[in-house]
TORKOL-4160 file (C-alpha; in steps of 0.2 Angstrom, whole numbers, padded with zeros to 4 digits, m for minus):
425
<pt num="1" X="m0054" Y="m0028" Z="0003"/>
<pt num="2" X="m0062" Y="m0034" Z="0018"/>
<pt num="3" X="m0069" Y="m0052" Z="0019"/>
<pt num="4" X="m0089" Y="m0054" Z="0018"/>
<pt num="5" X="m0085" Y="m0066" Z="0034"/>
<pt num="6" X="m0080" Y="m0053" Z="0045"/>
<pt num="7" X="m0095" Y="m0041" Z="0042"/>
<pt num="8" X="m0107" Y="m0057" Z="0042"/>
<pt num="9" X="m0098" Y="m0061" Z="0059"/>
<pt num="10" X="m0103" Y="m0045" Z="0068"/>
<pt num="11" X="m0110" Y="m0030" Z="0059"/>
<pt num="12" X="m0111" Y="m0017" Z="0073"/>
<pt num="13" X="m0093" Y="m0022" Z="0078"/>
<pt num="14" X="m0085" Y="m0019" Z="0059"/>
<pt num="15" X="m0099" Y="m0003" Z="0059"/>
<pt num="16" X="m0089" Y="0003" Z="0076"/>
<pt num="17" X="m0071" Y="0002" Z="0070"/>
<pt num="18" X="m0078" Y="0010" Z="0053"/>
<pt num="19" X="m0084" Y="0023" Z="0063"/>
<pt num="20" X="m0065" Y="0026" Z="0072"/>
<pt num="21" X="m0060" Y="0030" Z="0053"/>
<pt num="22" X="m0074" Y="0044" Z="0052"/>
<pt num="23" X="m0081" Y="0032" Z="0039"/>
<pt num="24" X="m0099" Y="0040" Z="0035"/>
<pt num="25" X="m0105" Y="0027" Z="0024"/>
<pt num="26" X="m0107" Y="0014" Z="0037"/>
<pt num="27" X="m0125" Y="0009" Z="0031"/>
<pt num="28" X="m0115" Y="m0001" Z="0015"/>
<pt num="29" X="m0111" Y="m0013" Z="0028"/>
<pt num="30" X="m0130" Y="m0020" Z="0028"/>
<pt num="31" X="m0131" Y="m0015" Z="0009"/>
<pt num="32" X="m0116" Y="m0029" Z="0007"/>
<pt num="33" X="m0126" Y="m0042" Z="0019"/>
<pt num="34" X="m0140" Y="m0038" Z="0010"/>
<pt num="35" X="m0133" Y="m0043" Z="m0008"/>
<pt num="36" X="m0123" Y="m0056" Z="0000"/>
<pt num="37" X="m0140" Y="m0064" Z="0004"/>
<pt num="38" X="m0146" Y="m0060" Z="m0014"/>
<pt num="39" X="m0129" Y="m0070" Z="m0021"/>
<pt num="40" X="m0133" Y="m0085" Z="m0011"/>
<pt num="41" X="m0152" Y="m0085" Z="m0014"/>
<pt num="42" X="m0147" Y="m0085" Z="m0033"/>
<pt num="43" X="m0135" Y="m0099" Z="m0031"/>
<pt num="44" X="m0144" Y="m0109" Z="m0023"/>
<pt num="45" X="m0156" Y="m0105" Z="m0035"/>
<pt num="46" X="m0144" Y="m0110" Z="m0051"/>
<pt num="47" X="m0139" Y="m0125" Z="m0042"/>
<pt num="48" X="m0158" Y="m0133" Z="m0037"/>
<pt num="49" X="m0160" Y="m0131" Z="m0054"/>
<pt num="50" X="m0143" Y="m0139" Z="m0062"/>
<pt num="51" X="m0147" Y="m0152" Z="m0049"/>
<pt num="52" X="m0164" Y="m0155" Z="m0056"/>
<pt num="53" X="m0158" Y="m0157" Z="m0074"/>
<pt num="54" X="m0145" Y="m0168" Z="m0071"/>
<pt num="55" X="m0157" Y="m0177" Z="m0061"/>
<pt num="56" X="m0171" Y="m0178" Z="m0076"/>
<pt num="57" X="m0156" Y="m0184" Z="m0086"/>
<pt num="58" X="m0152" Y="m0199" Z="m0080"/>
<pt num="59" X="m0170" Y="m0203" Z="m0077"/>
<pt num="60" X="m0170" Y="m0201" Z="m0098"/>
<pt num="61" X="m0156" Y="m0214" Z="m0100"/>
<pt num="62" X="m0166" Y="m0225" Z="m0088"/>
<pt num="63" X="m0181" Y="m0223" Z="m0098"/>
<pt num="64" X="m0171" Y="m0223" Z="m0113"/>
<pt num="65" X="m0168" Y="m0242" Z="m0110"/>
<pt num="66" X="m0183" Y="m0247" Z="m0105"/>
<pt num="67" X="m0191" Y="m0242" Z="m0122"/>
<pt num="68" X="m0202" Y="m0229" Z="m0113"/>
<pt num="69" X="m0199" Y="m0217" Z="m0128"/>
<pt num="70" X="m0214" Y="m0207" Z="m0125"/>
<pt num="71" X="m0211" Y="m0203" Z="m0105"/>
<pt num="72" X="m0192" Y="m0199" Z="m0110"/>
<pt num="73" X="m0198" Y="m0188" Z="m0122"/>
<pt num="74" X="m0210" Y="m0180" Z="m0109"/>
<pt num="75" X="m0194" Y="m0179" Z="m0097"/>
<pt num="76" X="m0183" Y="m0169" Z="m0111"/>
<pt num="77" X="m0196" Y="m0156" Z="m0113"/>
<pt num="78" X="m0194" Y="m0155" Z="m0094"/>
<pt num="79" X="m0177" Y="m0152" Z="m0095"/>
<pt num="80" X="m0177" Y="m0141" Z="m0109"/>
<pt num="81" X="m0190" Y="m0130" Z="m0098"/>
<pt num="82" X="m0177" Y="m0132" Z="m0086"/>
<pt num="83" X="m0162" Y="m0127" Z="m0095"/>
<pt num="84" X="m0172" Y="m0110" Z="m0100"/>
<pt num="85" X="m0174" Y="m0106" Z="m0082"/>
<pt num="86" X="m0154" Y="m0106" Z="m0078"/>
<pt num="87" X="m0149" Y="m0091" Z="m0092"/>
<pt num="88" X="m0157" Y="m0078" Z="m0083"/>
<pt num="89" X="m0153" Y="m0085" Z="m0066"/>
<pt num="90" X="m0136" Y="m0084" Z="m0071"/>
<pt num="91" X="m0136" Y="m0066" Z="m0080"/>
<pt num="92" X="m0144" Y="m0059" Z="m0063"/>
<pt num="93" X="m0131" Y="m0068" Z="m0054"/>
<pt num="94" X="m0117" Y="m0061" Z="m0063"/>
<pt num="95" X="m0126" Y="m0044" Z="m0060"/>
<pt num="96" X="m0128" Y="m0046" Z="m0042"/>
<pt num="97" X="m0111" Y="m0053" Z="m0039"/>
<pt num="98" X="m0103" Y="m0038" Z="m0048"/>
<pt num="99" X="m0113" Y="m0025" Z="m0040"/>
<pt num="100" X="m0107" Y="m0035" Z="m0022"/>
<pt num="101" X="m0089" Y="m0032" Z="m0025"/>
<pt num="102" X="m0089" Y="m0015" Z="m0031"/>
<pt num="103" X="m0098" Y="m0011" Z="m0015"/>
<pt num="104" X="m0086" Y="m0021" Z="m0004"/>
<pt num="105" X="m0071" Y="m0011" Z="m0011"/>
<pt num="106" X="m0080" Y="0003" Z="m0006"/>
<pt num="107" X="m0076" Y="m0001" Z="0012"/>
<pt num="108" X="m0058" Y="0005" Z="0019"/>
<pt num="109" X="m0050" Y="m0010" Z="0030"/>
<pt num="110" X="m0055" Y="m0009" Z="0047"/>
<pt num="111" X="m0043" Y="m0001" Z="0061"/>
<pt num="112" X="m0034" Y="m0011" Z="0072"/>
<pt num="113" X="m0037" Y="m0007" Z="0092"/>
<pt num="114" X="m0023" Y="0000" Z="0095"/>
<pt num="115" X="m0026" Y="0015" Z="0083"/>
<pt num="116" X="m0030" Y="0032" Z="0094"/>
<pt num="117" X="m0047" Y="0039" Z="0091"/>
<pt num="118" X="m0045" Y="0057" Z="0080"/>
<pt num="119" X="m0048" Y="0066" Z="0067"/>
<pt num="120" X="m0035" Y="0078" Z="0061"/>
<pt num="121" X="m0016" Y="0074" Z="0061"/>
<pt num="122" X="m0014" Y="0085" Z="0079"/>
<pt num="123" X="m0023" Y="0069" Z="0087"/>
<pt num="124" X="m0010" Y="0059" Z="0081"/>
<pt num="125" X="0000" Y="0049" Z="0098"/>
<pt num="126" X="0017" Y="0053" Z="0097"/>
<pt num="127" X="0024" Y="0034" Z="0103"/>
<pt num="128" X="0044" Y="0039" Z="0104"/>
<pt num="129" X="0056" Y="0052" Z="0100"/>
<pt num="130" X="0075" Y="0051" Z="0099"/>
<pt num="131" X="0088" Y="0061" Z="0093"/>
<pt num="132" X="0093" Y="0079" Z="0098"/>
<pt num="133" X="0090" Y="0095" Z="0089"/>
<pt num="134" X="0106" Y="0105" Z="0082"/>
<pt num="135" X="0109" Y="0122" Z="0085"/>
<pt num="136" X="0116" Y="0128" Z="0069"/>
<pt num="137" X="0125" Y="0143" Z="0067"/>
<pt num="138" X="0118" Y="0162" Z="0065"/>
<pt num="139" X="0119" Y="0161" Z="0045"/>
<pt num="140" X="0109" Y="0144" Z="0043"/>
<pt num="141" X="0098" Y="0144" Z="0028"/>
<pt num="142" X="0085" Y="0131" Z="0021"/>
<pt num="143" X="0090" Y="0117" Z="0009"/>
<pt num="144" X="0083" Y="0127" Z="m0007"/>
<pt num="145" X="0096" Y="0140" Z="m0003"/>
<pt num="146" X="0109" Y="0126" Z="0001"/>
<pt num="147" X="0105" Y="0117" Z="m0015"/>
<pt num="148" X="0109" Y="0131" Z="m0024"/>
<pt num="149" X="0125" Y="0139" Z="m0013"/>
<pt num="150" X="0133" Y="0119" Z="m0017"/>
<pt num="151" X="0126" Y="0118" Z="m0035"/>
<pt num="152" X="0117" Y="0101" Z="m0029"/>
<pt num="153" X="0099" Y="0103" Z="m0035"/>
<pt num="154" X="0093" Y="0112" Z="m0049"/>
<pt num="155" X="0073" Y="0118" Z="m0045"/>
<pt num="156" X="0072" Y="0131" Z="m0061"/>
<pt num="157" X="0080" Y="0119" Z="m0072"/>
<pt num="158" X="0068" Y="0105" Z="m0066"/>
<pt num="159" X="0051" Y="0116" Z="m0070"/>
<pt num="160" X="0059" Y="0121" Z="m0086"/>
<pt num="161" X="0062" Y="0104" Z="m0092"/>
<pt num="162" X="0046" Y="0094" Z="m0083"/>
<pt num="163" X="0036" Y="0106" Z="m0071"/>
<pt num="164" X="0035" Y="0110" Z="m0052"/>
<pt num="165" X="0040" Y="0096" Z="m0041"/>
<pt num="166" X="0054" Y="0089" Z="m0053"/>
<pt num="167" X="0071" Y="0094" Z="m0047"/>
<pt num="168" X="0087" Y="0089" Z="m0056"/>
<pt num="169" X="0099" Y="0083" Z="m0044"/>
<pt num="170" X="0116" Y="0087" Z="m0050"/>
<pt num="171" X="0134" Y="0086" Z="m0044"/>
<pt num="172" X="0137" Y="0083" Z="m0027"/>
<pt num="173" X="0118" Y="0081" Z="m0027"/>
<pt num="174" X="0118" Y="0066" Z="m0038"/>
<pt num="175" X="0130" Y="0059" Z="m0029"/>
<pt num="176" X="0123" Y="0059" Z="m0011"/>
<pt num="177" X="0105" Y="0053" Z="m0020"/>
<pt num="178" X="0113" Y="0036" Z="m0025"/>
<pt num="179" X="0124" Y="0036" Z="m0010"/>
<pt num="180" X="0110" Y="0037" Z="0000"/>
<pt num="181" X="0099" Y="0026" Z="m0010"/>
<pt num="182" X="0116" Y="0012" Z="m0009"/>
<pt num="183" X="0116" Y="0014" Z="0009"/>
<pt num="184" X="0097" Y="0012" Z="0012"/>
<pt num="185" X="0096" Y="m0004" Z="0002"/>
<pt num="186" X="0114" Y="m0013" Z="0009"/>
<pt num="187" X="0104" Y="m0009" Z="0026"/>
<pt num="188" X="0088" Y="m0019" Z="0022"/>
<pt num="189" X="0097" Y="m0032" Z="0013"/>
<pt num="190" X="0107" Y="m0035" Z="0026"/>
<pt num="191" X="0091" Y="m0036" Z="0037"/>
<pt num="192" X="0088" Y="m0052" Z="0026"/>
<pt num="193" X="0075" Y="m0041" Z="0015"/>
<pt num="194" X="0078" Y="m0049" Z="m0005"/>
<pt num="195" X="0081" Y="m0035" Z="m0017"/>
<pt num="196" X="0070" Y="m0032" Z="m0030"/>
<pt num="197" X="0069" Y="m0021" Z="m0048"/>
<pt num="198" X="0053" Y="m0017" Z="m0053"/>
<pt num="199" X="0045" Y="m0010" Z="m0067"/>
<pt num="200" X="0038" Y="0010" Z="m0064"/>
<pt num="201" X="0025" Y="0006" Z="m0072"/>
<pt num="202" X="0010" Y="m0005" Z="m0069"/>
<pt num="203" X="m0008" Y="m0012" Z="m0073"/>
<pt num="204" X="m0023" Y="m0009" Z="m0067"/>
<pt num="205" X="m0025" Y="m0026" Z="m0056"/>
<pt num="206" X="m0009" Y="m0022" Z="m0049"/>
<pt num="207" X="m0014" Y="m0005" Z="m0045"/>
<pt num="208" X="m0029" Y="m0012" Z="m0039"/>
<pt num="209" X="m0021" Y="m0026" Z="m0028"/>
<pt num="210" X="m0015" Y="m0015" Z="m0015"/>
<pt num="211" X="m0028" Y="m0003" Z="m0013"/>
<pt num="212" X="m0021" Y="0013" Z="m0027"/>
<pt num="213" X="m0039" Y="0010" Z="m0035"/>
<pt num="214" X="m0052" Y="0014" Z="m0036"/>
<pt num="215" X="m0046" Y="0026" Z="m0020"/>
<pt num="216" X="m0031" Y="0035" Z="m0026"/>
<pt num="217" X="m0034" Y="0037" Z="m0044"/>
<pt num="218" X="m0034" Y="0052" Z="m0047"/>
<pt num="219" X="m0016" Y="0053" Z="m0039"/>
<pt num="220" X="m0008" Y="0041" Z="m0052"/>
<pt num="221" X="m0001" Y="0046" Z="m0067"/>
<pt num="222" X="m0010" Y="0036" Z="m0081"/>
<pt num="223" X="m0004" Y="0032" Z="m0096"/>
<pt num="224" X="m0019" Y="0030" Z="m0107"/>
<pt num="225" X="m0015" Y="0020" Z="m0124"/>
<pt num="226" X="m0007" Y="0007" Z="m0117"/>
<pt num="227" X="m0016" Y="0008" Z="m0099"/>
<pt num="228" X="m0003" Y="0007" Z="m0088"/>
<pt num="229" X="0000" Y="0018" Z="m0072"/>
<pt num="230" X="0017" Y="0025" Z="m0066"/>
<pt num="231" X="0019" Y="0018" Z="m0048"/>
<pt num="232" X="0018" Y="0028" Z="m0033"/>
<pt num="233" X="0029" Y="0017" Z="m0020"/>
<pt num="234" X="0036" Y="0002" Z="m0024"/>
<pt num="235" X="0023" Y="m0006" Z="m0014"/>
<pt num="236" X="0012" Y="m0008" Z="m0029"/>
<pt num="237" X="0024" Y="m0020" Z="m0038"/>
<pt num="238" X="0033" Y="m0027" Z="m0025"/>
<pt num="239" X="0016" Y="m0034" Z="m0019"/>
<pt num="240" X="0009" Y="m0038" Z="m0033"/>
<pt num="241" X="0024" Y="m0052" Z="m0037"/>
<pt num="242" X="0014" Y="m0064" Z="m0026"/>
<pt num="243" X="m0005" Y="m0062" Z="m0034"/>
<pt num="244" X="m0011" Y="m0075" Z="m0036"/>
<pt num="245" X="0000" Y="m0086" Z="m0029"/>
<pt num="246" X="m0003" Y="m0101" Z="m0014"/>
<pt num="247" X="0014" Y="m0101" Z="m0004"/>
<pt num="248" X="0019" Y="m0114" Z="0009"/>
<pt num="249" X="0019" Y="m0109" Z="0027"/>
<pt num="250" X="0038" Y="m0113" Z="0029"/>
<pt num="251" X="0040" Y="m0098" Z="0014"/>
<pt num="252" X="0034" Y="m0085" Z="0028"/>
<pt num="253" X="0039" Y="m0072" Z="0033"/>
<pt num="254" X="0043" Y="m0066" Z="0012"/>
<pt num="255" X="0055" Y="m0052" Z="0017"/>
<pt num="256" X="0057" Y="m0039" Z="m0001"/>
<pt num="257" X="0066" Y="m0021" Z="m0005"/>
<pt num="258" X="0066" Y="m0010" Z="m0020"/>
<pt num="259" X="0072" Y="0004" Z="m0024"/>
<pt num="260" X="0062" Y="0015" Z="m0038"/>
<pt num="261" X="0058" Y="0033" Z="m0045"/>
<pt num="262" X="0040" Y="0037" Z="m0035"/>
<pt num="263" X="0027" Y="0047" Z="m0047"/>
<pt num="264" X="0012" Y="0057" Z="m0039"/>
<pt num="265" X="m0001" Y="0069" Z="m0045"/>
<pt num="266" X="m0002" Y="0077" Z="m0028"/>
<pt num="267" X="m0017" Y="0087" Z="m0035"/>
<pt num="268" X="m0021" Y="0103" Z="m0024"/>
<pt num="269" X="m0002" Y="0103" Z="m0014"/>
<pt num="270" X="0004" Y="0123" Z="m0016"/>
<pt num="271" X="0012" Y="0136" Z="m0003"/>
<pt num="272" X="0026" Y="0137" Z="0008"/>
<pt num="273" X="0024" Y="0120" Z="0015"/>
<pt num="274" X="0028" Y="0111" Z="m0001"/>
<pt num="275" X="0042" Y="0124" Z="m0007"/>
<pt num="276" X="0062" Y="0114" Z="m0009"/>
<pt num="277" X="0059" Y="0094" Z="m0008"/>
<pt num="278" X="0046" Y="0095" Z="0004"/>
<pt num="279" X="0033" Y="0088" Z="m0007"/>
<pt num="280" X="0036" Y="0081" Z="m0025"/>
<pt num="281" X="0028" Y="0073" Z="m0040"/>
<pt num="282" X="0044" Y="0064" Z="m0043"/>
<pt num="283" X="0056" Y="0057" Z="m0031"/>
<pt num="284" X="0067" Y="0043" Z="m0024"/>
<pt num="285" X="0063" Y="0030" Z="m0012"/>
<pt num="286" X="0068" Y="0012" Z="m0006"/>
<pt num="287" X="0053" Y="0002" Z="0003"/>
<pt num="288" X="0053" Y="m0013" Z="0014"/>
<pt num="289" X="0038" Y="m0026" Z="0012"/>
<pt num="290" X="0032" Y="m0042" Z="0020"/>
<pt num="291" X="0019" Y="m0055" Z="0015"/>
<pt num="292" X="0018" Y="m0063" Z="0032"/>
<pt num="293" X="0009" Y="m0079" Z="0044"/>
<pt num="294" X="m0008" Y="m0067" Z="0049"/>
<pt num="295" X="m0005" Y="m0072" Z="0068"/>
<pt num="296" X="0012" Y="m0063" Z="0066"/>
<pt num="297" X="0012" Y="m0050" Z="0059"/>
<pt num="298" X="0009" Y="m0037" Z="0072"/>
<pt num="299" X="0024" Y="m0042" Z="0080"/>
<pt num="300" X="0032" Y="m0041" Z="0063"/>
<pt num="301" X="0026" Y="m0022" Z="0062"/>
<pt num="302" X="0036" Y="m0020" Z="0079"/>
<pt num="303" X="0049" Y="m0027" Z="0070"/>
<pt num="304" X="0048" Y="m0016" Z="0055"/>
<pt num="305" X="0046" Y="0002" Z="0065"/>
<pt num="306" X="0063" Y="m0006" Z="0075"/>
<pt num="307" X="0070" Y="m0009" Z="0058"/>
<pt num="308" X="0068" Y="0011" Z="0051"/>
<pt num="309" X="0070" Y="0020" Z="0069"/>
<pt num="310" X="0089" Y="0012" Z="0066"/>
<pt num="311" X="0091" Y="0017" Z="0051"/>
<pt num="312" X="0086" Y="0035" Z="0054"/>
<pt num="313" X="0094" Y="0034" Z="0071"/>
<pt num="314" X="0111" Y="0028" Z="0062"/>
<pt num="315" X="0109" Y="0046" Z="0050"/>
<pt num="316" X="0111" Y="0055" Z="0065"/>
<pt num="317" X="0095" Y="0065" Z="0064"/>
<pt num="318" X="0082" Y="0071" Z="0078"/>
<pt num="319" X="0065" Y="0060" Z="0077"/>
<pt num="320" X="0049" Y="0055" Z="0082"/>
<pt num="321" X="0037" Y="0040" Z="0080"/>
<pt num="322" X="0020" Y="0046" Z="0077"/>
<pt num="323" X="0004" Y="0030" Z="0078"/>
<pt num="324" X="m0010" Y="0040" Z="0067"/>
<pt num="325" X="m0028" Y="0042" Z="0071"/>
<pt num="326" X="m0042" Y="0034" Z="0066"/>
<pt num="327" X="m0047" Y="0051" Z="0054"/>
<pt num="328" X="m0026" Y="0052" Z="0049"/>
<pt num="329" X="m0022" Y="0034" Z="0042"/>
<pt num="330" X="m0023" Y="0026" Z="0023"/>
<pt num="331" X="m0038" Y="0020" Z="0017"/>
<pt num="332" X="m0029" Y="0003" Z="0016"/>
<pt num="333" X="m0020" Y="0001" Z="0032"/>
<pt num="334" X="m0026" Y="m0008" Z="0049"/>
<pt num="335" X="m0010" Y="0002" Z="0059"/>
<pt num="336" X="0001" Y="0014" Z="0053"/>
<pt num="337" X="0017" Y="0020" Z="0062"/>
<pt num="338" X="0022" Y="0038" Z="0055"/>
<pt num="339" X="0042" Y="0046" Z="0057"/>
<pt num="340" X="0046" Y="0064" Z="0057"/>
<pt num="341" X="0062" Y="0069" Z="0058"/>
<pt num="342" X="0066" Y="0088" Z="0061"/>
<pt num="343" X="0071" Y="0101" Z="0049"/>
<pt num="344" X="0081" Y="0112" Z="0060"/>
<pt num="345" X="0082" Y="0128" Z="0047"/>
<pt num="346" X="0063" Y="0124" Z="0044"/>
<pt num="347" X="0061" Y="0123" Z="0061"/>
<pt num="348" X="0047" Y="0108" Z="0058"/>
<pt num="349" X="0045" Y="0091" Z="0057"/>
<pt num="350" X="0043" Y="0082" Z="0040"/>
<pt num="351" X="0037" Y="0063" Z="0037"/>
<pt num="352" X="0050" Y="0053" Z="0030"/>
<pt num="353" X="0042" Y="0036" Z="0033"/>
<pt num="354" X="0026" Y="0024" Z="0033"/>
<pt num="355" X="0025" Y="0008" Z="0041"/>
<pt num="356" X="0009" Y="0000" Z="0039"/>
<pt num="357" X="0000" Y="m0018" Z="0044"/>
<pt num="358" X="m0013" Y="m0020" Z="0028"/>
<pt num="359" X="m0017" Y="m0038" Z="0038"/>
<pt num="360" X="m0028" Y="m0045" Z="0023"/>
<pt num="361" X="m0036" Y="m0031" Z="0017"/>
<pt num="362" X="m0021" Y="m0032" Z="0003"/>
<pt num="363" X="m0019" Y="m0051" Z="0002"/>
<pt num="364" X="m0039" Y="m0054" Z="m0003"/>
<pt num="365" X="m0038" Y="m0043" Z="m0018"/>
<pt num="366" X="m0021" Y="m0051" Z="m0022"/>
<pt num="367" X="m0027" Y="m0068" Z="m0018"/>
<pt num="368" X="m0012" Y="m0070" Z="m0009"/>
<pt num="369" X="m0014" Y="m0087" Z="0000"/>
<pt num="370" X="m0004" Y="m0101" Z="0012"/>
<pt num="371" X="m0007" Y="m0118" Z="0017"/>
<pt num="372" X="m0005" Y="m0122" Z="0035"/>
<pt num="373" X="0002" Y="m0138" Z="0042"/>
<pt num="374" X="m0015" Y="m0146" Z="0041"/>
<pt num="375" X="m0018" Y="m0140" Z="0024"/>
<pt num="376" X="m0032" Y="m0126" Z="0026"/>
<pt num="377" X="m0027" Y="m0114" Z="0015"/>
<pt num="378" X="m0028" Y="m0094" Z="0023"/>
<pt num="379" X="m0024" Y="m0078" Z="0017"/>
<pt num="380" X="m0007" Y="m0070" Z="0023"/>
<pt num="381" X="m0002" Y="m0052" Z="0029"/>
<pt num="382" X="0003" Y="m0040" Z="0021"/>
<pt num="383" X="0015" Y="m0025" Z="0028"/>
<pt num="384" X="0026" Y="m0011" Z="0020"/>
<pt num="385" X="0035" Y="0003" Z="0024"/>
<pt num="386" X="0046" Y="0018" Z="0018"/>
<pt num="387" X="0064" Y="0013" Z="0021"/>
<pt num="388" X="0066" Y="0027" Z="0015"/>
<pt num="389" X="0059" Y="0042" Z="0007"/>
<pt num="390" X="0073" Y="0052" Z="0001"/>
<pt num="391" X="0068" Y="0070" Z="m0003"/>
<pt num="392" X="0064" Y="0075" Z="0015"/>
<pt num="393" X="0079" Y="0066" Z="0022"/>
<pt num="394" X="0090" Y="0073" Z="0009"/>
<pt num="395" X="0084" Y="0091" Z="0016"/>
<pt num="396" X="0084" Y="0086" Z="0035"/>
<pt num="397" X="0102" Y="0079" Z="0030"/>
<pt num="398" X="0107" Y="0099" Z="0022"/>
<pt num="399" X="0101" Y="0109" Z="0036"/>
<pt num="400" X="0103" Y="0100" Z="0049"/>
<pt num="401" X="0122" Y="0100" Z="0047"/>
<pt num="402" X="0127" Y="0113" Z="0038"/>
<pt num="403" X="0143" Y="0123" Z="0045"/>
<pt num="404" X="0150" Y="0140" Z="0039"/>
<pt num="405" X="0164" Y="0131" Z="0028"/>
<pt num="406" X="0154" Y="0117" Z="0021"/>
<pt num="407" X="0139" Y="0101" Z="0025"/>
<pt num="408" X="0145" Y="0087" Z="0037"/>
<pt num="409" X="0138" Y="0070" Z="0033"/>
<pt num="410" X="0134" Y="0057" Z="0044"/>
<pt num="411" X="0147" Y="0042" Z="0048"/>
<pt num="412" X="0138" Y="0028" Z="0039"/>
<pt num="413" X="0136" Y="0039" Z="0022"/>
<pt num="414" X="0154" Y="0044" Z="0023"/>
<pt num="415" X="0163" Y="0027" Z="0015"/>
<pt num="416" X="0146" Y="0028" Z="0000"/>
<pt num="417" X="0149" Y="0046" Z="m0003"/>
<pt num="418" X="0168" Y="0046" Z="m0003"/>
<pt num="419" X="0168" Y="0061" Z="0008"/>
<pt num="420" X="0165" Y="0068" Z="0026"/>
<pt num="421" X="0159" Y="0083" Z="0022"/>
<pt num="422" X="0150" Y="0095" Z="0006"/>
<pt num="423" X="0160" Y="0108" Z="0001"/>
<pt num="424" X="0160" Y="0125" Z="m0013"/>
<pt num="425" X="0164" Y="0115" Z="m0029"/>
């Protein structure tokens, strides 16, 4: 949520950067100021007449002692009148100040500089690549054909038991999912990240702490009796384990990773481009996140895209580092860095990661606060990223090296998978 300090501070500017996120609505931005100024006038309001009560009060006990019964009598009607006048003041101040925050949340954060003007995800910069592609042999096939010439993942068996976009990894399948998902998080901790085990699922002002709603509600599974909403990243309760909370500034940076099942609705997602593990509604990932000093943590985003280009670098697979546009990024994010690595049966590039600096748009919902050396208390950064999604890199990981006799694996996955290769059970 952005701060009513920064729109107050220069409107045209906040309505400029809005614009770089082709943000149509940027008329809310005097809208806000405008019930900002109601809020205070109503304030000011409650509290001239508190003031004047408390005031006429102690003029009673004055009066009181003096014997003058008749003029502290004259006084108490005053007050009374008084009193009568701070109800409704009150009521329309609850009203006003309701109606102030439902339209703040409205606002996405603002971009940083650095984020490329665009629209579409063609106008996204591509900042790096690294990696080679392979050239596989004449009788390469895609991973769904893989999955079922190994007997690693189960697609029928998945839509029989659940629906489309629920596999059932089995076999050596199974065993490369938790191999993976070992390795992923041995690498963060071993970054100094502190593993975590969240529930799946959450409430509403978690969900609503990092930005899920009101803006991706309809891409949550909800859980309606006991209200709760299975997580779609690990972000949501990872953050969340600081709402609320004022840390010291010796605490910073808060370095966290989780692993946990991901849920999404995915609503409208059909064709070929979502056919194998290319998009689910279910599926594994381990994330990275940071509550961080605010004048850090662009350097700690560096930091972060360093941290995930090793580990993808250390799999062995061709990639690129994508920054998104202004029209491409998350509602929530200031700068995001986007990786692809390549499918080589596919012949494409799939996302396989997110690395994000929310700055405070997270940390004001959240109330997620510091006190510096002098004791002013701020809000702290907030930053995440996919460290990492599984599906695609589990599919990246069966194409791109895939032999005649059988599916090499990577060095680093060798010792957690107990094998160098895949091979015909």
């Amino acid at each position: 949520m952005l701060q009513l300090s920064v729109l107050r501070h220069n409107p045209q500017q906040v309505k400029e950067r809005l614009a770089v996120k082709h943000f149509k609505e940027v008329d809310l931005v005097d809208a806000i100021i405008a019930l900002d100024d109601e809020r205070k006038k109503l304030t000011f309001g409650f509290d001239e007449t508190k003031a004047k009560i408390n005031t006429a009060s102690k003029e009673i006990g004055a009066l009181m002692s003096k014997g003058q019964k008749e003029e502290a009598e004259e006084r108490k009607k005053e007050v009374e009148a008084l009193k009568q006048q701070l109800s409704p003041i009150q009521e329309q101040l609850a009203v006003v100040e309701k109606k102030l925050n439902d339209e703040l949340i409205r606002l996405p954060n603002l971009p940083s500089v650095k984020v490329p003007v665009g629209k579409t995800p063609e106008d996204n910069e591509v900042v790096k690549t690294g990696g080679s592609k392979p050239q596989l042999y004449a009788g390469a096939v895609p991973h769904w054909d893989l999955a079922k010439k190994y007997d690693l993942i189960d697609f029928e068996l998945g839509n029989k038991l659940t629906g489309s976009g629920f596999p059932v990894y089995k076999n050596k399948g199974a065993k490369l999912q938790r191999a993976l998902i070992q390795y992923f998080l041995d690498y963060n901790t071993l970054a100094g990240y502190t593993e975590y085990m969240p529930p799946l699922m959450v409430n509403a002002a978690s969900a609503y702490g990092t930005g899920q709603l009101p803006d991706k509600e309809g891409q949550m599974y909800f859980v309606p009796v006991d209200e709760l909403y299975l997580i779609p990243t690990a972000e949501v309760p990872v953050t969340n384990i600081y709402r609320d909370v004022i840390l010291k500034e010796m605490d910073l940076p808060i370095k966290m990773t989780a692993y946990t099942p991901c849920f999404r609705r995915e609503a409208g997602s059909y064709g070929k481009d979502v056919r194998g593990l290319n998009r689910l509604h279910q599926f594994d990932k381990v994330e990275v996140v940071q509550l961080v000093h605010p004048e850090k943590s662009y350097d700690i985003l560096e930091e972060m895209v360093q941290h995930v280009e090793g580990l993808i670098q250390s799999l062995g697979l061709p990639y690129r580092i994508l920054r998104l546009c202004g029209g491409d990024m998350g509602f929530t994010s200031a700068l995001t860095y986007d990786f692809e690595v390549y499918s080589a049966a596919q012949d494409k590039w799939l996302e396989v990661s997110s690395v994000s600096n929310f700055e405070s748009y997270q940390t004001a919902r959240m109330k997620i606060r510091f006190k510096d050396a002098n004791g002013k208390t701020q809000l702290v950064h907030s930053l995440n990223g996919s460290s990492l999604a599984l599906p695609r890199i589990l599919a990246c990981l069966l194409e791109n090296n895939q032999t005649e006799d059988g599916i090499g694996l990577p060095v680093a996955l060798q010792a957690y998978f107990g094998s160098e290769k895949i091979t015909a059970l």
